[in-house]
N, C-alpha and C positions, 0 to 999 in steps of 0.2 A: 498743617493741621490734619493729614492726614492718619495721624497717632492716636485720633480721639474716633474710635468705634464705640458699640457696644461691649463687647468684651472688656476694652481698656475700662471702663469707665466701670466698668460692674467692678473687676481686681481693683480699681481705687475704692471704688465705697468697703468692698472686702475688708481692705489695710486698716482703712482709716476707723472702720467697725471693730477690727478686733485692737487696736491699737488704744483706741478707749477703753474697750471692755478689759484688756489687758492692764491697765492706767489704773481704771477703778479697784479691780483684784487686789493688784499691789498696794494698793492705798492704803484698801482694808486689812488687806494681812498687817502691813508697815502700824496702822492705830490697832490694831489687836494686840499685836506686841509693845507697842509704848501705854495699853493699859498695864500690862503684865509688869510693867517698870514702877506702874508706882499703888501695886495691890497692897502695900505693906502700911503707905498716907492715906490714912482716913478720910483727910482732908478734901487729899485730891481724886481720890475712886469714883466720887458719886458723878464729878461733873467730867472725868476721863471716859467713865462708862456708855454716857450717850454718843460722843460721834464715832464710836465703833457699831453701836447697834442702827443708826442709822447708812449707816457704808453697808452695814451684813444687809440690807434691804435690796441696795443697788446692787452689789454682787450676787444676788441671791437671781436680779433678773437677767443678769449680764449671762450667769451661768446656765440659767433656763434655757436663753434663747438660744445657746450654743449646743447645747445638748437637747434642746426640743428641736434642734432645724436640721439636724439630718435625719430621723427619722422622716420629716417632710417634705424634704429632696428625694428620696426613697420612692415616698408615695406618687409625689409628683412624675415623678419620672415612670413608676409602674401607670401611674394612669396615660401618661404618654403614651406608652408601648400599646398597652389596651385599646387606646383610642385610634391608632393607627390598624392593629387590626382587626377592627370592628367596620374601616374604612377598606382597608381592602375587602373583606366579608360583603361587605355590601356593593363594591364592585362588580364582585363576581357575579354577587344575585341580579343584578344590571344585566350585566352579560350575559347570563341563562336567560333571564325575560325577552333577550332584544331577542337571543336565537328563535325564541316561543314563536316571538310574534314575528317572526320574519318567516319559518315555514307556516304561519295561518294566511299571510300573504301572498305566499307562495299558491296555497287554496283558492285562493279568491282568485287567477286567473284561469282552472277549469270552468267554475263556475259561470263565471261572465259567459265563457263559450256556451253554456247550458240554456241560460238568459238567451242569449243572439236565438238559440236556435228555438224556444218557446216562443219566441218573439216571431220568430221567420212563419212557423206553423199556426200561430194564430192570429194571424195578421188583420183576419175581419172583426176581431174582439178589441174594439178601442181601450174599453178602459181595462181589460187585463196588459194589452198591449204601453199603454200610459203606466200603469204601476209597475212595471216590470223595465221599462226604460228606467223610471228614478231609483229600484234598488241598480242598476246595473252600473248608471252615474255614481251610483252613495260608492261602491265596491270600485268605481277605477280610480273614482278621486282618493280615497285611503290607499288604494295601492300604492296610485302616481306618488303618493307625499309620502309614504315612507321610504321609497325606493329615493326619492330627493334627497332624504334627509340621513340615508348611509353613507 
């Protein structure tokens, strides 16, 4: 069973699609021409003439779809192409962001030293001393986690 992929399975619905739409063409060409046989019987024209006009219907959609479906294999396939590179595009802009934020990180460790050392000098100022401890924490936990998360 390993002969039944997608692929396989797609070329039989293929075959077996055009094989009909092939079928019905000939049909109608084959009653087109057996009205043409008896245009000259009055008789028989009027009730010949219907089941070629209702075959011209079915062939009319058999031919549609055949000539409507590649211009939409076409399309499909361009929007493929498009949508792949709109994914690499947006890759890239990934990758410019990460670089962004990896040198503002990079920032954040003079800083912290700036913090230690306002910290060292005004060490009798509790609550400048307390606010400046929590940005100093907020700035090494984002550091710490992105530097984790390269």
């Amino acid at each position: 069973m390993t002969w039944i992929t997608e692929i396989n399975i797609q070329f039989f619905k293929e075959v077996i699609t055009a094989v009909i739409g092939l079928a019905i063409v000939a049909f109608t060409l084959w009653f087109v021409l057996k009205v043409f046989g008896v245009v000259g019987v009055p008789t028989e024209i009027g009730e010949a003439k219907n089941l070629p006009t209702m075959m011209m219907g079915l062939a009319g959609v058999v031919i549609g779809y055949y000539f409507g479906r590649a211009p939409a294999d076409a399309q499909a396939a361009n929007a493929n192409i498009r949508a792949a590179k709109a994914n690499d595009e947006t890759q890239a802009a990934l990758k410019e962001n990460s670089k962004i934020f990896t040198v503002d990180v990079i920032r954040n460790a003079p800083l912290i030293v700036k913090i230690d050392k306002v910290i060292d000098n005004n060490s009798g100022n509790a609550v400048l001393v307390r606010e400046l401890n929590a940005i100093r924490h907020d700035l090494t936990i984002n550091t710490n986690k992105f530097r984790n998360e390269e």
